[in-house]
KOLPA-721431 format. One record per residue (C-alpha): residue number from 0; residue in one letter; x, y, z. Coordinates in nm, 3 decimals, always signed. Example, Ala and Ser with C-alpha at 12.3 -4.5 7.8 and 13.67 -1.06 7.14 Angstrom:
<titors>
+------+------+---------+---------+---------+
: resi : resn :    east :   north :      up :
+------+------+---------+---------+---------+
:    0 :    A :  +1.230 :  -0.450 :  +0.780 :
:    1 :    S :  +1.367 :  -0.106 :  +0.714 :
+------+------+---------+---------+---------+
</titors>
This chain:
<titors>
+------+------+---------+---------+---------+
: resi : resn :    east :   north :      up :
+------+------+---------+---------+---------+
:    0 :    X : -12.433 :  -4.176 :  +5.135 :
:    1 :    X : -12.279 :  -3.891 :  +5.314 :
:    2 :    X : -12.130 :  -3.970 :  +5.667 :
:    3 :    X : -11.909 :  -3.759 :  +5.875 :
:    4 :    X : -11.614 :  -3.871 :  +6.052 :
:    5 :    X : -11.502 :  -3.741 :  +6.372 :
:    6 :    X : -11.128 :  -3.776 :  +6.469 :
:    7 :    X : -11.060 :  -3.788 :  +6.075 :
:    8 :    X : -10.711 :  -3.701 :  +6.068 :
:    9 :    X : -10.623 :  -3.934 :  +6.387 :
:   10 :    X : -10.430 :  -4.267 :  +6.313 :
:   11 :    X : -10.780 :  -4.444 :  +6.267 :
:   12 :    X : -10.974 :  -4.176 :  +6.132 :
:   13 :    X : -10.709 :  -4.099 :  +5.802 :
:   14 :    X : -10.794 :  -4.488 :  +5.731 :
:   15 :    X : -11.143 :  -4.468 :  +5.749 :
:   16 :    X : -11.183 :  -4.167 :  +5.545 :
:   17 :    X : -10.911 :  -4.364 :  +5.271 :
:   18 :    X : -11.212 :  -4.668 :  +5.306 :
:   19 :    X : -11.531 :  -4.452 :  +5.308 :
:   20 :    X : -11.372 :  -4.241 :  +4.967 :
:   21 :    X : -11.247 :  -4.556 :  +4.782 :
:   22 :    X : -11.620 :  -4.703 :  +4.808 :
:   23 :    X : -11.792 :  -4.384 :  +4.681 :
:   24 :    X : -11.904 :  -4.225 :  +5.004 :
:   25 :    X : -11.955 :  -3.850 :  +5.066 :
:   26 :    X : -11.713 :  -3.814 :  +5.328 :
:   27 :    X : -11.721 :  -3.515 :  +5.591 :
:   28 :    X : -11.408 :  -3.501 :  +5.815 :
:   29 :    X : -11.448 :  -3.373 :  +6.168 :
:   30 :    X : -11.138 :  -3.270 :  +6.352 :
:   31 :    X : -11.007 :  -2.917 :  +6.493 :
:   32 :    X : -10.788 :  -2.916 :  +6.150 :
:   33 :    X : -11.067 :  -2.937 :  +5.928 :
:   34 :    X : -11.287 :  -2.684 :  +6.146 :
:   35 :    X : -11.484 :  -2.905 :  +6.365 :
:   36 :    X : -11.434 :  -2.961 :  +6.735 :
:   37 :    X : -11.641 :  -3.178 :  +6.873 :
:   38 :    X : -11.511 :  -3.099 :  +7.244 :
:   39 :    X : -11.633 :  -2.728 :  +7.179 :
:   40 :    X : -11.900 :  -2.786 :  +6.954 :
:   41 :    X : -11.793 :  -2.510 :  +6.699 :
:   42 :    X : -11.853 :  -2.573 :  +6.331 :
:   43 :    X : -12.016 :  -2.931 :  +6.473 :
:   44 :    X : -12.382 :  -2.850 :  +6.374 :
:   45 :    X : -12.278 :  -2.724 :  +6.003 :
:   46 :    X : -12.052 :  -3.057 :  +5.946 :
:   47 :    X : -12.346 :  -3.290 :  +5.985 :
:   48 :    X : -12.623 :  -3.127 :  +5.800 :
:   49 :    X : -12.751 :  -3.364 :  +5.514 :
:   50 :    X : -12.502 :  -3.672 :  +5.729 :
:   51 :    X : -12.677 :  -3.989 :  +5.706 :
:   52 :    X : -12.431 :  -4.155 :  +5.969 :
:   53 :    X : -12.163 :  -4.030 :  +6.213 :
:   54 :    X : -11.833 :  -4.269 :  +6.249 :
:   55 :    X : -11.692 :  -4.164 :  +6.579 :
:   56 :    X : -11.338 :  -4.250 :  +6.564 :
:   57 :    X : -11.232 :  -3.916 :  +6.784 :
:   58 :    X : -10.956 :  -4.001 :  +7.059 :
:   59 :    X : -10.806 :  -3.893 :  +7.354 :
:   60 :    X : -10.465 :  -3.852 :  +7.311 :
:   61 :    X : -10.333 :  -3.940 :  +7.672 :
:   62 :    X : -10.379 :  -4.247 :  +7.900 :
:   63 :    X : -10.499 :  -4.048 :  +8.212 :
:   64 :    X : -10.838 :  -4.186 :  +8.341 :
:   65 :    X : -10.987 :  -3.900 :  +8.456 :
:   66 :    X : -10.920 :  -3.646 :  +8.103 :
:   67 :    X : -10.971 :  -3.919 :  +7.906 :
:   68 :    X : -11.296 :  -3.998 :  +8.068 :
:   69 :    X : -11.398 :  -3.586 :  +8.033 :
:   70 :    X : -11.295 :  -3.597 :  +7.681 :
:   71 :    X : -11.557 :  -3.880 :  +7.594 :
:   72 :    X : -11.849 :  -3.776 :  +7.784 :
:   73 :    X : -11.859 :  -3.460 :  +7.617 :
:   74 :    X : -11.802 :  -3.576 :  +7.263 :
:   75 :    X : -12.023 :  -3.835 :  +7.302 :
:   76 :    X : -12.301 :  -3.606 :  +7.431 :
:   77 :    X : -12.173 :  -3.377 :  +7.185 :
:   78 :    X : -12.225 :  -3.605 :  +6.879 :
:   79 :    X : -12.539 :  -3.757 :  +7.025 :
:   80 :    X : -12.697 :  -3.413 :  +7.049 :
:   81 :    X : -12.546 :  -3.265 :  +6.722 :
:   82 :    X : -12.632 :  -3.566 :  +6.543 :
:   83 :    X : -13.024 :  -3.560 :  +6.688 :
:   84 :    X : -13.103 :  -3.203 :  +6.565 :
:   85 :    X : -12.972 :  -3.319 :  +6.199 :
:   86 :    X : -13.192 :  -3.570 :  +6.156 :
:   87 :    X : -12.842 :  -3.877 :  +6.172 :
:   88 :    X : -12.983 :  -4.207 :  +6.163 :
:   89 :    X : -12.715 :  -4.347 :  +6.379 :
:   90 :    X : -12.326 :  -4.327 :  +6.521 :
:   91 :    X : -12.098 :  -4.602 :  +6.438 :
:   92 :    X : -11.761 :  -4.629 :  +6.690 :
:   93 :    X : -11.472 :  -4.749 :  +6.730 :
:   94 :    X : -11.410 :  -4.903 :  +7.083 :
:   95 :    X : -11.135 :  -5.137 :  +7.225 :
:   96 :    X : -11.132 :  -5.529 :  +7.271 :
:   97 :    X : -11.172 :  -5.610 :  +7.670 :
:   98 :    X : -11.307 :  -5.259 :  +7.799 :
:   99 :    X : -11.633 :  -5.446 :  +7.972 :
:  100 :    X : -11.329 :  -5.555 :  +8.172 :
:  101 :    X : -11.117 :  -5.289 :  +8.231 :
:  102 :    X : -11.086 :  -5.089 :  +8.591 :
:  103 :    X : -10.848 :  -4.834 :  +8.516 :
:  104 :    X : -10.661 :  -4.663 :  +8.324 :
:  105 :    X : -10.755 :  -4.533 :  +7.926 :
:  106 :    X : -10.968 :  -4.854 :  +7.882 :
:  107 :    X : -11.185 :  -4.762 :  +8.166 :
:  108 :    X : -11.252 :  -4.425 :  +8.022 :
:  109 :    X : -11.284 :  -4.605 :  +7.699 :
:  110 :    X : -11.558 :  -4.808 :  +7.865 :
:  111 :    X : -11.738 :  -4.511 :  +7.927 :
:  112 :    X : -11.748 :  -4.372 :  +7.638 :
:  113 :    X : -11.971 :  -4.673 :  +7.495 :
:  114 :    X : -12.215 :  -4.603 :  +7.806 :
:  115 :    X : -12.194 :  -4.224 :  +7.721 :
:  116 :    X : -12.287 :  -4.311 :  +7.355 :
:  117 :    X : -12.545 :  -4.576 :  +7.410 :
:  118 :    X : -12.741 :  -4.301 :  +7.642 :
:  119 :    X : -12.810 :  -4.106 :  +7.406 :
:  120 :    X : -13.123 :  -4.038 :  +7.164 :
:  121 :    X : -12.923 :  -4.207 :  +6.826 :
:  122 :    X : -12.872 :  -4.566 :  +6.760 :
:  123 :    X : -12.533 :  -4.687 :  +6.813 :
:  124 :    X : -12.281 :  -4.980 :  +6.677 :
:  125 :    X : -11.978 :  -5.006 :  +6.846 :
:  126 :    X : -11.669 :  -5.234 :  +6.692 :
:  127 :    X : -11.424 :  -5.321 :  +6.944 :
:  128 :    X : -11.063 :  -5.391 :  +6.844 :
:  129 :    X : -10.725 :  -5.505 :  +6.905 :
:  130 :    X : -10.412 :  -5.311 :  +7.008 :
:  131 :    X : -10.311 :  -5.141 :  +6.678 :
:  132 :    X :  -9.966 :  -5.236 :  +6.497 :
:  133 :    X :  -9.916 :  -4.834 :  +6.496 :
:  134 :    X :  -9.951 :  -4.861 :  +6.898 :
:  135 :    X :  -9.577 :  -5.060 :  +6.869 :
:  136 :    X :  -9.408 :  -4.742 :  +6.778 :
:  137 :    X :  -9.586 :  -4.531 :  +7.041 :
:  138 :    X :  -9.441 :  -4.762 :  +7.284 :
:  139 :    X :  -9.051 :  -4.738 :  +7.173 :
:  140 :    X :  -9.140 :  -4.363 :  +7.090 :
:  141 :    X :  -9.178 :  -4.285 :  +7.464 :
:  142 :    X :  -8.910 :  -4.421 :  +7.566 :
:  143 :    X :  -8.545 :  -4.256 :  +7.432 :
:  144 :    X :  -8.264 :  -4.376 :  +7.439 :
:  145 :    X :  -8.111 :  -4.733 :  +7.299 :
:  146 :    X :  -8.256 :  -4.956 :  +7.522 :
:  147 :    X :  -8.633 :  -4.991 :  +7.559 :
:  148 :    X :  -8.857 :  -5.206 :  +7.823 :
:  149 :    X :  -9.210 :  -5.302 :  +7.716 :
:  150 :    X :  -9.418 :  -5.557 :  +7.895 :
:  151 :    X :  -9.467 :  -5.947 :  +7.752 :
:  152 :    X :  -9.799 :  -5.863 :  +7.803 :
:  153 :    X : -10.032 :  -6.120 :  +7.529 :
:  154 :    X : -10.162 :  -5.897 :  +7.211 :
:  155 :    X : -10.359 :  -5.975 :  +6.852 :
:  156 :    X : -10.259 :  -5.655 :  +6.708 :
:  157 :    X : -10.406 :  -5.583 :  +6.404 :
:  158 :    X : -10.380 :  -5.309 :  +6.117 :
:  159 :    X : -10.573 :  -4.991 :  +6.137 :
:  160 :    X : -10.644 :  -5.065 :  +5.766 :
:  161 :    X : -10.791 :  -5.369 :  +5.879 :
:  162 :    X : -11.045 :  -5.196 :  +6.127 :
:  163 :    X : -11.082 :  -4.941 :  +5.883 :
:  164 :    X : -11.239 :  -5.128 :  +5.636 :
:  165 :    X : -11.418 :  -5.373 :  +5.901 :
:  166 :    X : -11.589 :  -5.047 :  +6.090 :
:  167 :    X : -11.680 :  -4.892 :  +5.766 :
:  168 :    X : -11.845 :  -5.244 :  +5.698 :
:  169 :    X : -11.984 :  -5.221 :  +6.015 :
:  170 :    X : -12.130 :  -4.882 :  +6.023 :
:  171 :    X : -12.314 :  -4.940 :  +5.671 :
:  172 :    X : -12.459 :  -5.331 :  +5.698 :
:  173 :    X : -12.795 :  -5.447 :  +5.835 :
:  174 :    X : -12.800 :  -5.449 :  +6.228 :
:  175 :    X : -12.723 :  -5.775 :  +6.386 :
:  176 :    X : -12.942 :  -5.820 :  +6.651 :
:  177 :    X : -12.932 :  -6.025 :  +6.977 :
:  178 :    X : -12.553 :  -6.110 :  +6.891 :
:  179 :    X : -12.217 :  -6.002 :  +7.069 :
:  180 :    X : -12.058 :  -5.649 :  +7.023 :
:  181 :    X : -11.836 :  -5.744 :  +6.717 :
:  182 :    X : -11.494 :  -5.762 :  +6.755 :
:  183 :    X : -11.146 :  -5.737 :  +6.496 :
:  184 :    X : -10.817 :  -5.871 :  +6.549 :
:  185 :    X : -10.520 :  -5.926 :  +6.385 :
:  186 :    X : -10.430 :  -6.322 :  +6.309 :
:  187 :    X : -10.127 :  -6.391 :  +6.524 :
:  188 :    X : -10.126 :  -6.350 :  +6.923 :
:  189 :    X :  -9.805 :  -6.267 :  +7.067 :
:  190 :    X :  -9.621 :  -6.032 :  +7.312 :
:  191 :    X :  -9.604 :  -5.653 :  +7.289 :
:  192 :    X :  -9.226 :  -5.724 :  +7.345 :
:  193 :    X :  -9.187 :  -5.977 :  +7.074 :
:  194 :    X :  -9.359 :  -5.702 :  +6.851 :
:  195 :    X :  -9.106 :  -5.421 :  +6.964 :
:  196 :    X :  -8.834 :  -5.644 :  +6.923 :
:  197 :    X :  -8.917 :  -5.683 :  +6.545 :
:  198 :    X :  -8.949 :  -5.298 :  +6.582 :
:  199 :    X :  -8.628 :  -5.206 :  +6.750 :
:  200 :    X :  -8.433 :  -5.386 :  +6.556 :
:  201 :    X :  -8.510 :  -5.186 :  +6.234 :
:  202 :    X :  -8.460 :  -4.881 :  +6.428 :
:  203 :    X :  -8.190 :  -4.975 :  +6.630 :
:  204 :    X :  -8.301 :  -5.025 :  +7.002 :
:  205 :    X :  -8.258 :  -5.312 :  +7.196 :
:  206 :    X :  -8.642 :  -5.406 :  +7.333 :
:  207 :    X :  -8.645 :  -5.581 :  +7.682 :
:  208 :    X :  -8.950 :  -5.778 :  +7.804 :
:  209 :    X :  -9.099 :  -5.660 :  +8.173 :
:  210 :    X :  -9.404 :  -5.812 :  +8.350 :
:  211 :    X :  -9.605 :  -5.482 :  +8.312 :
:  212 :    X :  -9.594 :  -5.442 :  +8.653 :
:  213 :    X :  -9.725 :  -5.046 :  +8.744 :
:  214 :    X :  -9.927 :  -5.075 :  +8.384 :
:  215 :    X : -10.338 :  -5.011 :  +8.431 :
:  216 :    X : -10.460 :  -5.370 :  +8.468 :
:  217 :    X : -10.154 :  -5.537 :  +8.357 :
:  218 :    X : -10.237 :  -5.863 :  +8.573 :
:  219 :    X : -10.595 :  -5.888 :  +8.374 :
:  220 :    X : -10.393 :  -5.801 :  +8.071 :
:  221 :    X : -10.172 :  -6.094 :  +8.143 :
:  222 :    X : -10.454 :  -6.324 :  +8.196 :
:  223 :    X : -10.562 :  -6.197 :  +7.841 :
:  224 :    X : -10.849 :  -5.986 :  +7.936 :
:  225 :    X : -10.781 :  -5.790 :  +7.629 :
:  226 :    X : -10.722 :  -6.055 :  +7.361 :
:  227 :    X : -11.038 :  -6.125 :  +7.122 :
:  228 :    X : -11.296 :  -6.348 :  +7.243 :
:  229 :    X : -11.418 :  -6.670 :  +7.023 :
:  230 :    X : -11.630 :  -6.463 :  +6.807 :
:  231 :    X : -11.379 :  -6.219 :  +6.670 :
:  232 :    X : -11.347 :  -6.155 :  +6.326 :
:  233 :    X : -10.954 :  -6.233 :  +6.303 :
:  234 :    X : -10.815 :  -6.017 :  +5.953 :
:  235 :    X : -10.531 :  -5.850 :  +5.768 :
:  236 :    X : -10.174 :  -5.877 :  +5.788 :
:  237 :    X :  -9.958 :  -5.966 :  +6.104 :
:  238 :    X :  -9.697 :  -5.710 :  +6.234 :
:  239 :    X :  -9.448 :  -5.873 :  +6.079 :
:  240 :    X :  -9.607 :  -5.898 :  +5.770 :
:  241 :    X :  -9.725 :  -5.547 :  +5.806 :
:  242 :    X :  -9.392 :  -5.385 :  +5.929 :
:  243 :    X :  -9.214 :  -5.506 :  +5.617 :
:  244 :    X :  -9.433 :  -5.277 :  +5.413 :
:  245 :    X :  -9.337 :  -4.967 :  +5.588 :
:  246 :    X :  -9.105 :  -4.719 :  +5.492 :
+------+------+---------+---------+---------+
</titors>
């Protein structure tokens, strides 16, 4: 089967690629590296002749509501319209745990996106997710210095190899319908700061827990908006587990 993949060199996108390549699949990657800009449209229309599926894994890079919100509703109509004239059967993407929720913030915008998508003419499976274990490191990255303060906000992280494999899975099996939008997790809920502790330590910053006061929905966050809901597919390693098998 050959299926394209936008955002393919992002921190998702690399993984799915990895998934869709070990199992056999003609893989196109869509980014601006490879060509393909699906903001723009160039090269967009040649990457998806003869695609049987489109896994839309493309991200804004920033947290601001109103870019990130631009970003999506043109990719999405980008993609939907792209897709359309080359005959796709359907997109497959990659959406966040708790964004039905969400009032603010990236999630909002996130939230969007999935209304952006299911507007248009293809058929569309979305996978919602957990915080990433990679997301950890963005945290501690953004703040220098030796002492770091992340919110005790509750998390399931879980492994972009894990929603890798588990959207790739998604994107190929027999539509479920009448059921929930599916949902991955990692299996072990804890604090972001209990995570960055593990985290600083190896790199040498002292992490110190705040309430997440000033963070986009931090008091839904705290009342786990954003952790997985009953029928969540809970998979692959825990950060701790995972963190001890990076270099």
């Amino acid at each position: 089967m050959r299926i394209a993949v936008a955002g393919a060199t992002g921190r998702l996108g690399r993984h799915v690629v990895d998934v869709l390549t070990e199992r056999s699949h003609q893989v196109v990657p869509m980014s601006r590296a490879t060509g393909v800009d699906v903001i723009t449209g160039d090269g967009l229309a040649e990457a998806l002749t003869g695609a049987d599926i489109i896994i839309d894994v493309a991200s804004w890079h920033a947290s601001e509501q109103e870019a990130a919100t631009e970003f999506f509703r043109t990719s999405g109509r980008n993609l939907q319209e792209a897709g359309r004239q080359a005959g796709v059967s359907q997109i497959a993407v990659a959406s966040i745990i708790g964004v039905d929720k969400a009032t603010t913030g990236f999630l909002a915008a996130k939230k969007l996106h999935e209304e952006f998508l299911w507007s248009g003419p293809l058929a569309v499976r979305i996978l919602r997710a957990a915080q990433f274990h990679e997301f950890v490191g963005q945290l501690l990255d953004w703040q220098e210095g030796e002492v770091a303060y992340v919110p005790a906000l509750p998390t399931q992280l879980v492994a972009c190899r894990t929603v890798a494999e588990e959207l790739v899975d998604h994107a190929l099996g027999e539509p479920s319908r009448g059921t929930p939008i599916p949902e991955i997790a990692g299996p072990r809920r804890e604090t972001l700061a209990e995570a960055a502790t593990l985290l600083g330590a190896r790199r040498g910053v002292k992490v110190v827990a705040v309430d997440g006061a000033g963070m986009p929905d931090a008091e839904l966050a705290a009342d786990g908006a954003f952790l997985p809901s009953p029928h969540a597919k809970l998979a692959g390693p825990t950060f701790e587990e995972w963190l001890a098998t990076q270099p």
